[in-house]
C-alpha positions, 0 to 999 in steps of 0.5 A: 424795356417798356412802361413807366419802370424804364422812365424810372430807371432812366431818371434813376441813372440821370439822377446818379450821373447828377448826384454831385451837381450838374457834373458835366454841365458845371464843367461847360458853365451850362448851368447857374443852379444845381438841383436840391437833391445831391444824395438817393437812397433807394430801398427795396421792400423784397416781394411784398403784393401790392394788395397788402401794400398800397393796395389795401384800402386799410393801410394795415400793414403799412402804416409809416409809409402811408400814414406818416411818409406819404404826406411828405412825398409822392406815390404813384399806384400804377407802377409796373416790373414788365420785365422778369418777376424774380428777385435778380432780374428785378433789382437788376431793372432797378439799377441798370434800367433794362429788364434781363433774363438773369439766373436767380441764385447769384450765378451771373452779373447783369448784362450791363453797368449799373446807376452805381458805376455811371456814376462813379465814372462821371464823378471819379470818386471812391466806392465808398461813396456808393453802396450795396446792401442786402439781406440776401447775398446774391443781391451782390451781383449788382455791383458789377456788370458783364460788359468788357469796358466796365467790368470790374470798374467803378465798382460800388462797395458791398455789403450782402448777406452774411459775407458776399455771395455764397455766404446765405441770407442774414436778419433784416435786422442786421441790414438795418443796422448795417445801413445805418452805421454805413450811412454814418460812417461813410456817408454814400451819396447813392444806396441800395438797400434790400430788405429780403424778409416778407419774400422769405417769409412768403416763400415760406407758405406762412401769411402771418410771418409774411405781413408782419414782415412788411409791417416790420420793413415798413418801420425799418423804412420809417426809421431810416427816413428818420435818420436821414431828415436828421442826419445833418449831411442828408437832411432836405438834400437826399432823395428816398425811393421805395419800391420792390422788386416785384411782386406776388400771384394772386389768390387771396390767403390761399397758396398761390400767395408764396410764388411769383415768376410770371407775368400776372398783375400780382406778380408785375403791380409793385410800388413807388 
């Protein structure tokens, strides 16, 4: 894995194993001080093009995160999926830091452990305290591995589609809320949360129902940021990370706009 992904990834995967305060160095009275950050909530925006995101000199269809959110953050324009531009192969990236050829539809587990299961390893807490949720069901996939040692173990808790995989994709509306009850409830320390609907709607070959639907993701985005400065658990302690896992071909309005699978900058230039 190459490009600043794989840095991300790596930071990722550090970030969890240093979720709960410097787990190891504590142990070895290494450190004096713990970092500020002791929950990350990652979300993925789910296809949406960088020119209709951070790439459009308007904002229009971003306005709470480049409006609102960005003044409070950072944002790097230069961030590249240099792996496989498909969903799975994607998130896969995203959470485990090494880009994998990978069947698309929810067939087969990533190759190798996840953020969630080094973490949970490290801290020897219960899978509640790290969740999966997405709209779409194959996405589950992402809460266990192939390789022997850690299949099957330290496993995060799921939430995915209508009920795992094989059940269909659901509303974002529905993993909106859903997040949010989690997150609530059982106060997870690290998240994933997809929102499937601007890939849907892309899919589709409709442009209008494909930007409103990041401008729709854009303010489940915005509201969740919200919950968080306001949840007295993760205010001024949780790191929120946005992204997609991928992107789009290039072409415009046109009907190059509902693929994406190769190798083109529309496909690779996503978010951060």
């Amino acid at each position: 894995m190459t490009s600043f992904l794989k840095k991300i990834a790596q930071l990722l995967v550090l970030c969890g194993l240093l979720l709960a305060g410097l787990t190891f160095c504590e142990k070895e009275t290494l450190a004096t001080e713990q970092y500020k950050t002791q929950n990350a909530i990652i979300i993925v925006m789910d296809g949406a093009r960088f020119s209709e995101t951070w790439g459009d000199p308007s904002h229009q269809y971003i306005p709470y995160m480049a409006g609102k959110m960005a003044k409070e953050g950072v944002f790097y324009n230069r961030f590249y999926n240099n792996g496989p531009t498909y969903t799975n192969a994607g998130h896969t990236a995203i959470t485990t830091g090494i880009y994998q050829h990978i069947n698309n539809s929810g067939n087969e587990l990533p190759q190798n452990p996840s953020i969630f299961q080094h973490w949970l390893n490290s801290t020897a807490l219960d899978s509640l305290n790290a969740w999966v949720v997405t709209s779409k069901d194959k996405l589950e996939i992402l809460s266990d591995c192939l390789k022997t040692e850690w299949q099957g173990k330290n496993r995060p808790a799921a939430n995915c589609g209508v009920n795992g995989i094989g059940s269909g994709y659901r509303n974002d509306s529905i993993t909106y809320e859903n997040a949010l009850k989690i997150m609530a409830t059982h106060h997870p320390k690290l998240m994933l949360i997809n929102f499937r609907q601007p890939d849907f709607s892309a899919h589709q070959n409709d442009w209008e129902k494909y930007v409103n639907s990041i401008q729709k993701t854009d303010e489940y985005i915005f509201k969740i940021w919200n919950f968080l400065q306001n949840e007295h658990f993760y205010s001024e302690r949780t790191a929120l990370l946005i992204t997609n896992d991928h992107g789009r071909h290039l072409d415009g309005i046109g009907t190059g706009f509902k693929d994406h699978g190769d190798d083109c900058e529309g496909c690779r230039h996503i978010n951060l």
